[in-house]
N, CA, C and O atoms as a MOPAC input file, in Angstrom:
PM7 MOZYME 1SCF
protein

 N      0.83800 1    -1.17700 1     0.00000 1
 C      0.00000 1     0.00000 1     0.00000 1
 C      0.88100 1     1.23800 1     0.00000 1
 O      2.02800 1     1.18000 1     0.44500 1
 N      0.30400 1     2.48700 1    -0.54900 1
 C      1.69200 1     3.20400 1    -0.78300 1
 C      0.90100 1     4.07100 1     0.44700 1
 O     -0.24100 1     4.09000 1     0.90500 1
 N      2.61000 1     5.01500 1     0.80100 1
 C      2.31200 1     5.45700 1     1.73700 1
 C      1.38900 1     6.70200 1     1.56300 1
 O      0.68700 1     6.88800 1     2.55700 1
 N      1.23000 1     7.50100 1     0.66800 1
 C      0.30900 1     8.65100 1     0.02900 1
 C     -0.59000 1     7.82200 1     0.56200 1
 O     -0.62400 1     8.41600 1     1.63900 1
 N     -1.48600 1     6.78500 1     0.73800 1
 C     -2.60400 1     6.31700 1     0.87000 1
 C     -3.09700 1     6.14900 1     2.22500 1
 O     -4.26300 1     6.37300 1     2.55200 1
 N     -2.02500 1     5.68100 1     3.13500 1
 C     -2.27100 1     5.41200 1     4.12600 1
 C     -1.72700 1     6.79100 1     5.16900 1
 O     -1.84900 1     6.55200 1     6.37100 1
 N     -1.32900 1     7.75100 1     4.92300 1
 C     -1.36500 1     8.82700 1     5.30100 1
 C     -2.44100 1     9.93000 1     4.98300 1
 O     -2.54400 1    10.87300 1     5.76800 1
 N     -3.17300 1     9.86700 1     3.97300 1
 C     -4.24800 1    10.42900 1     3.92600 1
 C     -5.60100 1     9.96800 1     4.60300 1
 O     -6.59100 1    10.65800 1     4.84600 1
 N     -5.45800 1     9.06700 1     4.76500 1
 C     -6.21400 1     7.57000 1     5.53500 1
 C     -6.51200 1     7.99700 1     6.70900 1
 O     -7.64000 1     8.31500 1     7.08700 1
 N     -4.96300 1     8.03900 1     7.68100 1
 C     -4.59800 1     7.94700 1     8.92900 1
 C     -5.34500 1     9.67200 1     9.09600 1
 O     -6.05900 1     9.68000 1    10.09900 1
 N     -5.33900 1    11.07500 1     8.36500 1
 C     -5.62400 1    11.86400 1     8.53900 1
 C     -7.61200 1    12.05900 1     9.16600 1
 O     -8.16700 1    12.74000 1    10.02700 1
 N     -8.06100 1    11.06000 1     8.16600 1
 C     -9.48800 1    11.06000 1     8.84500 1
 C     -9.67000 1    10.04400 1    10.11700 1
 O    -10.64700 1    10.23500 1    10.84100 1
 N     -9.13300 1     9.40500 1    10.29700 1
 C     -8.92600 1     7.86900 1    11.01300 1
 C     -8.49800 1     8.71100 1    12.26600 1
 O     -8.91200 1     8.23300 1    13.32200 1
 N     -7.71700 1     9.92500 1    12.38400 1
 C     -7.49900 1    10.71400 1    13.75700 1
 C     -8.48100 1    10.83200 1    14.30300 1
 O     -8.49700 1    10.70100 1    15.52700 1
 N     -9.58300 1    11.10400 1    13.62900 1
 C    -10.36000 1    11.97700 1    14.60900 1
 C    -10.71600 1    11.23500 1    16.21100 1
 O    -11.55100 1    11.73600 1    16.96300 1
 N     -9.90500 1     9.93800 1    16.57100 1
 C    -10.08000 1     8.87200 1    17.09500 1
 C     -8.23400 1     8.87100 1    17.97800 1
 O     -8.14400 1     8.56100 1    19.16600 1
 N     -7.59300 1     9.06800 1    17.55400 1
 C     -6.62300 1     9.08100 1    18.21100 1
 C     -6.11500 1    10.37700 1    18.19700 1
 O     -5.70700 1    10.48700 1    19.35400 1
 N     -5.84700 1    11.55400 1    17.56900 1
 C     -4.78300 1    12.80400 1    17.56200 1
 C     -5.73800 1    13.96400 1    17.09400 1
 O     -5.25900 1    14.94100 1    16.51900 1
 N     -7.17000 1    13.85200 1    17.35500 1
 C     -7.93800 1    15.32600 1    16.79600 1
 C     -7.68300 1    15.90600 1    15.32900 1
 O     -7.69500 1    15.42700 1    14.19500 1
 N     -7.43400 1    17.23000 1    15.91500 1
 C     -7.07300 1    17.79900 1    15.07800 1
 C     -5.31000 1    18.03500 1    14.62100 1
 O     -4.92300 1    18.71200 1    13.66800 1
 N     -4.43200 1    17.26900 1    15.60100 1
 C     -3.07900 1    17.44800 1    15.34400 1
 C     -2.28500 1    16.87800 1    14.37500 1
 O     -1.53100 1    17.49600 1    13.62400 1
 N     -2.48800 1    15.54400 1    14.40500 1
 C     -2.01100 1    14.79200 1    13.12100 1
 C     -2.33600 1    15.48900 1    11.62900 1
 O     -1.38400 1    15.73500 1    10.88800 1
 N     -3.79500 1    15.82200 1    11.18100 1
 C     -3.99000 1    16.43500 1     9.72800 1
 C     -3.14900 1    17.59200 1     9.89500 1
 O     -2.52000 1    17.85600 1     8.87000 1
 N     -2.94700 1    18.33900 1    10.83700 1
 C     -2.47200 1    19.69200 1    10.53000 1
 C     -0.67600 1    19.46100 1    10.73000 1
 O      0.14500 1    20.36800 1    10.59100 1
 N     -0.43100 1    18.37900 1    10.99500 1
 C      0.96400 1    17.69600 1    10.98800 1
 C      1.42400 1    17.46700 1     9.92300 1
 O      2.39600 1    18.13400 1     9.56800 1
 N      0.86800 1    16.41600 1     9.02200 1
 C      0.34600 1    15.82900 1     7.67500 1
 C      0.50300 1    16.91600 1     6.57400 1
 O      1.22300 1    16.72500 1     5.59300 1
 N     -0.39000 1    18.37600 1     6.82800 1
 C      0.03100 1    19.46200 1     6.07800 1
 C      0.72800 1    19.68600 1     5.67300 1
 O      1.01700 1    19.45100 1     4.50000 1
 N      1.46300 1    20.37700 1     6.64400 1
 C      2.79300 1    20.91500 1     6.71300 1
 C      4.04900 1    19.65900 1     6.38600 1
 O      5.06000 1    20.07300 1     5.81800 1
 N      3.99900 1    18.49300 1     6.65900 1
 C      5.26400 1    18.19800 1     6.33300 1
 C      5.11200 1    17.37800 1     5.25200 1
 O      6.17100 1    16.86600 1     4.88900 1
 N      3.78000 1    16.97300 1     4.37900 1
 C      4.00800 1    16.20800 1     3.54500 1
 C      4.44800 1    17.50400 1     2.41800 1
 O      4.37600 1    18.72100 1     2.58800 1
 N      5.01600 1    16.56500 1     0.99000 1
 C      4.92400 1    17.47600 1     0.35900 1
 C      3.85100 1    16.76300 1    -0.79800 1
 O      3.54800 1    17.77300 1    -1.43400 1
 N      3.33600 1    15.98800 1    -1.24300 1
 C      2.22400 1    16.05000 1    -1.67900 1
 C      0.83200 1    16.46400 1    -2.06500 1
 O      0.01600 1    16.63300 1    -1.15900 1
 N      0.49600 1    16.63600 1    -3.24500 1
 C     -0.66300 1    17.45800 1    -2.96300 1
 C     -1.70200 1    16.98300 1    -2.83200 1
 O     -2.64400 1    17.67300 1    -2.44100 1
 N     -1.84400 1    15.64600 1    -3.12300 1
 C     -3.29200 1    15.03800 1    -2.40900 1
 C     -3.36700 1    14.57400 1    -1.37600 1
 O     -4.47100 1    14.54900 1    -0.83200 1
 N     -2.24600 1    14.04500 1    -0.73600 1
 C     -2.36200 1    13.92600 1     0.74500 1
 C     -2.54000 1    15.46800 1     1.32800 1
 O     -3.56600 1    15.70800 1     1.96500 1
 N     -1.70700 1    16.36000 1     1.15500 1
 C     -1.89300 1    17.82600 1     1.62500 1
 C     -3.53800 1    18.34800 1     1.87700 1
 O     -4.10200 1    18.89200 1     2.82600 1
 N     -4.07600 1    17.79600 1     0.25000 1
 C     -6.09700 1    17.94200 1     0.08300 1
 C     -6.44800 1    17.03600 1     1.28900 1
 O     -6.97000 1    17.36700 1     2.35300 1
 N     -5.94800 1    15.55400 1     0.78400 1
 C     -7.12000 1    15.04400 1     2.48300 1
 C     -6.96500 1    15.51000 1     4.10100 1
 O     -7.86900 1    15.38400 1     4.92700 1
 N     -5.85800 1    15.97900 1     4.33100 1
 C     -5.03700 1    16.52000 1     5.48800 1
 C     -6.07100 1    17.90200 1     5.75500 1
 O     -6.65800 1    18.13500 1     6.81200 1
 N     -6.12800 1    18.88000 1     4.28900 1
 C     -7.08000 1    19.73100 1     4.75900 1
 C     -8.10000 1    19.54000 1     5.20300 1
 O     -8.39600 1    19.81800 1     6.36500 1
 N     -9.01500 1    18.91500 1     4.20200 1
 C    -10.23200 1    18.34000 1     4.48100 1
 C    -10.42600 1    18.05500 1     6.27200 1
 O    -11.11100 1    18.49800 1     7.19300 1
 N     -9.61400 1    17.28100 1     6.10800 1
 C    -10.12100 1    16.09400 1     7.49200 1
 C     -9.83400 1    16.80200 1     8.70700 1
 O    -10.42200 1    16.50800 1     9.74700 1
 N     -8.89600 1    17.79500 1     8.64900 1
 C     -8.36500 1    19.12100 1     9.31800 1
 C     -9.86800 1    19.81300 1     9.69100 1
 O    -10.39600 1    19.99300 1    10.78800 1
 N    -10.33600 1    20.12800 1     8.31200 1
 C    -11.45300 1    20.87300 1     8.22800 1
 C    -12.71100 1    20.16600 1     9.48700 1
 O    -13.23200 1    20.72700 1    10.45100 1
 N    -12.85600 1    18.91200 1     9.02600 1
 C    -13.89400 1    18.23000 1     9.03400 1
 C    -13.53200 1    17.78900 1    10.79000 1
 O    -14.51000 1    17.46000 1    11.46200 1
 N    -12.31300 1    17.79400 1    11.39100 1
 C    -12.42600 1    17.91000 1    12.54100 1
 C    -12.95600 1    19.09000 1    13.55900 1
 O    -13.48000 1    18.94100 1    14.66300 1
 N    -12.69600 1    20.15500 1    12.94000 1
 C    -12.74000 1    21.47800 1    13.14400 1
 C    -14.23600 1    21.57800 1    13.58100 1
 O    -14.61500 1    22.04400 1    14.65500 1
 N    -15.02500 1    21.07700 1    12.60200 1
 C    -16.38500 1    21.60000 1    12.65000 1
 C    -17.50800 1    21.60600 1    14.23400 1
 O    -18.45500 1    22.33800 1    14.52000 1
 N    -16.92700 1    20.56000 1    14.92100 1
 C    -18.09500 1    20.57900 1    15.80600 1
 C    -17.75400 1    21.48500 1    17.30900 1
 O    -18.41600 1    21.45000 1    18.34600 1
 N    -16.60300 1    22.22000 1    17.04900 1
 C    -16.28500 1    23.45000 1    17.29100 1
 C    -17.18300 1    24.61100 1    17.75300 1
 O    -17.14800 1    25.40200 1    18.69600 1
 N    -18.08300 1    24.37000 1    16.60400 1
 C    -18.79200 1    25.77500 1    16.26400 1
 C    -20.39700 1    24.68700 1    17.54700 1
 O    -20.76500 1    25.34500 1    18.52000 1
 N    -20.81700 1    23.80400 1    17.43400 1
 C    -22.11100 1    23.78300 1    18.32000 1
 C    -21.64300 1    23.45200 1    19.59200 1
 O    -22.39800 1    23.24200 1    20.54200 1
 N    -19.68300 1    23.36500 1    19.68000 1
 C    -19.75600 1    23.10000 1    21.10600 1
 C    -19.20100 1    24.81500 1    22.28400 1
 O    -18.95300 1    25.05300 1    23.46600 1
 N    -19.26600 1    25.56500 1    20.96500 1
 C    -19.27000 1    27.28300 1    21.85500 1
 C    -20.50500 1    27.42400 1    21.63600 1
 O    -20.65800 1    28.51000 1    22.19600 1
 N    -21.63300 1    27.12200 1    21.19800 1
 C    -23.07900 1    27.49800 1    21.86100 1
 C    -23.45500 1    26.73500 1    22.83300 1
 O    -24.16500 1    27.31400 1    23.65500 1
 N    -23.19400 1    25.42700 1    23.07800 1
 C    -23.06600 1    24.86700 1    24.30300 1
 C    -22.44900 1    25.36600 1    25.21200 1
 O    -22.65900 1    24.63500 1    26.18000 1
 N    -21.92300 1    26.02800 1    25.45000 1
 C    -20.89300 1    26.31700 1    26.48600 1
 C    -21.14700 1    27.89500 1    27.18400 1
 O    -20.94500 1    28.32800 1    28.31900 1
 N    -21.65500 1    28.47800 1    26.00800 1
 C    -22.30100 1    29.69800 1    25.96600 1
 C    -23.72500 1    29.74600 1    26.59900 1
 O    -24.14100 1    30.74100 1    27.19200 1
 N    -24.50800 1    28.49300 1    26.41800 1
 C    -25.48100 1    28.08000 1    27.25300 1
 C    -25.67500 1    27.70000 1    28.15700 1
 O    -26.84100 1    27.71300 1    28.55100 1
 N    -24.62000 1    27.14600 1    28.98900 1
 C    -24.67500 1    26.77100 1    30.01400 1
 C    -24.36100 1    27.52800 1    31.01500 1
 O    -25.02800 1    27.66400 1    32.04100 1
 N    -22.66200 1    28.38900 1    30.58400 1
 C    -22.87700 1    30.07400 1    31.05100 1
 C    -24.13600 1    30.44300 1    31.60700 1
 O    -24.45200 1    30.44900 1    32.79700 1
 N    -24.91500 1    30.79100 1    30.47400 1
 C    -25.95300 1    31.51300 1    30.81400 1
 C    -26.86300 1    30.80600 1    31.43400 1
 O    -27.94500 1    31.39300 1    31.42800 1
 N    -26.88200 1    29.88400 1    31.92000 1
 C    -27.83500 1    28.89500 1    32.90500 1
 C    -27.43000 1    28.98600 1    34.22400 1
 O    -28.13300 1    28.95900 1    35.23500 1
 N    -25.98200 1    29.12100 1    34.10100 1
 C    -25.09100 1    28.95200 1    35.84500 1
 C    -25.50600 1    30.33300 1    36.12300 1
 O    -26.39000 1    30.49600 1    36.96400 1
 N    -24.89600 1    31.53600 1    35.42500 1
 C    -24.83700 1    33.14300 1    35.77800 1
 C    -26.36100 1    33.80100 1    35.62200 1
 O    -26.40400 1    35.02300 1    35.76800 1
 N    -27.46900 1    33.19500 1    35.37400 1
 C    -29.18400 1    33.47300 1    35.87100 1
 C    -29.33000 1    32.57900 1    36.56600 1
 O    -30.55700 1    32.59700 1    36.66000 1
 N    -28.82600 1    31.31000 1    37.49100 1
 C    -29.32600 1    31.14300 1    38.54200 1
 C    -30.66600 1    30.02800 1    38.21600 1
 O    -31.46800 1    29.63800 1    39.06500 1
 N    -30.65200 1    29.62500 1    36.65500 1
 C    -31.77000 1    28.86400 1    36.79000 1
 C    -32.40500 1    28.16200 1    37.81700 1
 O    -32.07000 1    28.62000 1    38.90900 1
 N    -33.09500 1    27.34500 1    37.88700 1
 C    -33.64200 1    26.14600 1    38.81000 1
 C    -33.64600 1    24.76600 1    37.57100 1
 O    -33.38600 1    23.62300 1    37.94800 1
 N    -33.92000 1    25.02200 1    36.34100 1
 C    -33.91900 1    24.48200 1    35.63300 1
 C    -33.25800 1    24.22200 1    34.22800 1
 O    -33.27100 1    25.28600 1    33.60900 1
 N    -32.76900 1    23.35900 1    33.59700 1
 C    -32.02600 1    23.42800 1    32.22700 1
 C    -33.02700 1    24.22900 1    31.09000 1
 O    -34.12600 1    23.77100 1    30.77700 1
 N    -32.56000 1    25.29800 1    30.61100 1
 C    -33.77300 1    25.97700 1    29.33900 1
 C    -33.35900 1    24.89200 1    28.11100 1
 O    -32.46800 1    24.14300 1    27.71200 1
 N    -34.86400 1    25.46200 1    27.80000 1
 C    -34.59200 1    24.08700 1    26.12100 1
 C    -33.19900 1    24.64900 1    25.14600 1
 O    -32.74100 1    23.91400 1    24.27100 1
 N    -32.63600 1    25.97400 1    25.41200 1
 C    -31.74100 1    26.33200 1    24.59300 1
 C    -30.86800 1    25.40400 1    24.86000 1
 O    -30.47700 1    24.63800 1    23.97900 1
 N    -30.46200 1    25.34600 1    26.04600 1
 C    -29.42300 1    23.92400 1    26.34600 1
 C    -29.33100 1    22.57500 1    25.93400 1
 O    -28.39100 1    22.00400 1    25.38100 1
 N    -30.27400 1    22.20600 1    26.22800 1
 C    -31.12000 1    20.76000 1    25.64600 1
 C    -31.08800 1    20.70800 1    24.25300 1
 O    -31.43100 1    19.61700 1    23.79800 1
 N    -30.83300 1    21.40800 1    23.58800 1
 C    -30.85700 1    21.75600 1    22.33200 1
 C    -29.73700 1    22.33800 1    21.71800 1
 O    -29.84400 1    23.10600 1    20.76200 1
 N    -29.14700 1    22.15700 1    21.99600 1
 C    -27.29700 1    22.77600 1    21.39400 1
 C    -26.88200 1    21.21600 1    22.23600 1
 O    -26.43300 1    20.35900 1    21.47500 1
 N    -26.93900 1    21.03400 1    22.91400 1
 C    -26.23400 1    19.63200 1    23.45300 1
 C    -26.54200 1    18.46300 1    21.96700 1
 O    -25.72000 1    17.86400 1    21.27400 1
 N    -27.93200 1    18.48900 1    21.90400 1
 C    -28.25000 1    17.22000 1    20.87600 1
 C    -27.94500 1    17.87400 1    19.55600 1
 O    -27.55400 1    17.13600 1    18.65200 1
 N    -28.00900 1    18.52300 1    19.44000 1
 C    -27.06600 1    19.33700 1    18.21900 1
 C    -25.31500 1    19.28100 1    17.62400 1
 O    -24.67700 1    19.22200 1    16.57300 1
 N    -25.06800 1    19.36300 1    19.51100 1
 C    -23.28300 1    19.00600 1    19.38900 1
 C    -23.41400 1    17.50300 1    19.24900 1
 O    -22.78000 1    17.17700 1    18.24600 1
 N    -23.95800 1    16.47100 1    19.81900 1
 C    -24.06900 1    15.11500 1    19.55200 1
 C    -23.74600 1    14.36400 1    18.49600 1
 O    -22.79500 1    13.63800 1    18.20500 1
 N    -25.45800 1    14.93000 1    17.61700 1
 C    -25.36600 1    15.10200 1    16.63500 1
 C    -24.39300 1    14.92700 1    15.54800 1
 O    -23.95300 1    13.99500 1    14.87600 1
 N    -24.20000 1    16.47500 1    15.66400 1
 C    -22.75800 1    16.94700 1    14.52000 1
 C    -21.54100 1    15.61500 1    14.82900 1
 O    -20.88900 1    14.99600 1    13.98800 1
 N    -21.53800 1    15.46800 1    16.30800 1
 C    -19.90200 1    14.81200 1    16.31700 1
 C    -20.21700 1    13.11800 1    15.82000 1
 O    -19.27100 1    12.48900 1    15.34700 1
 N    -21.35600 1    12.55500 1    15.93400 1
 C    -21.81100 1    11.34500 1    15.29300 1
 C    -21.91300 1    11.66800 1    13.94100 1
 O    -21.67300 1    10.74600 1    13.16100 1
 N    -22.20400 1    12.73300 1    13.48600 1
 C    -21.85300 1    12.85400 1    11.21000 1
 C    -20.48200 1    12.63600 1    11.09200 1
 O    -19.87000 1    11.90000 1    10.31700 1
 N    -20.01800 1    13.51400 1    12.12800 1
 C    -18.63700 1    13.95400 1    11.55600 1
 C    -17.50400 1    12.54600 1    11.47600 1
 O    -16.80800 1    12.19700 1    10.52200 1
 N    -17.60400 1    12.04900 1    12.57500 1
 C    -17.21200 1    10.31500 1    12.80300 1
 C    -17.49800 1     9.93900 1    11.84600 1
 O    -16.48600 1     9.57600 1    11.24700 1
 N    -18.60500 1     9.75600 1    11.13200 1
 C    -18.94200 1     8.36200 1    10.58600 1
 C    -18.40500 1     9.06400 1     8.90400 1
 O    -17.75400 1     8.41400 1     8.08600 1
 N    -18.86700 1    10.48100 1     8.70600 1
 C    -18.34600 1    11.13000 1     7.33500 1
 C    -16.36900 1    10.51100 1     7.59800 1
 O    -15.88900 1     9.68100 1     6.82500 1
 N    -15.76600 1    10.95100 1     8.45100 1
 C    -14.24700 1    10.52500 1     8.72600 1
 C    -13.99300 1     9.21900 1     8.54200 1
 O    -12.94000 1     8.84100 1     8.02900 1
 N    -15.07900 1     8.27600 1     9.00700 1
 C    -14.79500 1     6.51200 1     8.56700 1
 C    -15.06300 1     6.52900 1     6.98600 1
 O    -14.32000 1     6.04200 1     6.13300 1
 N    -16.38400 1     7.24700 1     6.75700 1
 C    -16.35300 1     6.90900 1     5.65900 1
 C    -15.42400 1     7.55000 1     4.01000 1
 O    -15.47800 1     7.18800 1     2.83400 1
 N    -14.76400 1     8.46600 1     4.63300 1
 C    -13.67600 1     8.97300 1     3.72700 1
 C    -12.35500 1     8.22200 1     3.68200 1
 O    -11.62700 1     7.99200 1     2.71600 1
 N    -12.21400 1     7.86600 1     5.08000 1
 C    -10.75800 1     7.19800 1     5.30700 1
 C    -10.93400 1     5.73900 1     4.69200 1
 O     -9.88100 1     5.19300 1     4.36700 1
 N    -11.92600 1     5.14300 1     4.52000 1
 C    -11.93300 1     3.80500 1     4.02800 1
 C    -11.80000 1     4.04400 1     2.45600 1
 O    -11.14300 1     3.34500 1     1.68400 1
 N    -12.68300 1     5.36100 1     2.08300 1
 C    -12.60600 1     4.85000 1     0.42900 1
 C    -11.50300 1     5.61200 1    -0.13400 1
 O    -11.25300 1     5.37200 1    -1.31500 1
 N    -10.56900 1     6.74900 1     0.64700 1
 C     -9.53200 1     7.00600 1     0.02200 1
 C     -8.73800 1     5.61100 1     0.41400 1
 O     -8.63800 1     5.13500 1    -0.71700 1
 N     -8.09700 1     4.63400 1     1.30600 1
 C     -7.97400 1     3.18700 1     1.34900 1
 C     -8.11500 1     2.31100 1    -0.19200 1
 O     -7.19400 1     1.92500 1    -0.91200 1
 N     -9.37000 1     2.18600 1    -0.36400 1
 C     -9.44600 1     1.65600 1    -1.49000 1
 C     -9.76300 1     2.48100 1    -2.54700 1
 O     -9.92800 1     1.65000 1    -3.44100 1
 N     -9.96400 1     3.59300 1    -3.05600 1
 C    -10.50300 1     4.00600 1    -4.03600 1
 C     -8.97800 1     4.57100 1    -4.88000 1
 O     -8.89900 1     4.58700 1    -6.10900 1
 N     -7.96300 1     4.96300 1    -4.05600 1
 C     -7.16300 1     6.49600 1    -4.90000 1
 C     -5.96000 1     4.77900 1    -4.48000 1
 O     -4.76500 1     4.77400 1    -4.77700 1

């Protein structure tokens, strides 16, 4: 298996062992340009659940600092949202890392 393959591979296959560090590792030191593309990508595609886990966090803020009694549905609702996203994003990462594997 050549290594272009299994380094572009290993880039979605992080999201399980090294986050976001390995693709942005991968970047910079390959010099290839399609490993460099899946490195972004998967870079990218780690990145994303980022964004529903600062409205989570931002919500809960605002639950501790008013003193609720109770969780507001805004919470309840950015939580299954971050869930969500991080169960696409997994399974989009298996399913890229397998068919760059066999496909390229």
């Amino acid at each position: 298996m050549e290594t272009r393959k299994v380094l572009s591979s290993l880039c979605y296959f992080s999201i399980f062992f090294a986050g976001f560090l390995f693709p942005l590792i991968v970047y910079f030191a390959s010099g290839d340009d399609v490993t460099k593309s899946h490195a972004k990508r998967s870079l990218l595609s780690h990145l994303i659940p980022l964004i529903p886990t600062a409205l989570m966090v931002f919500t809960i803020l605002n639950d501790i600092f008013n003193l609720h009694d109770r969780i507001s549905a805004l919470t309840i609702i950015s939580i299954v949202v971050l869930l969500l996203t991080g169960v696409i994003v997994i399974i989009w990462n298996i399913i890229k890392g397998v068919k760059v594997l066999i496909n390229e």
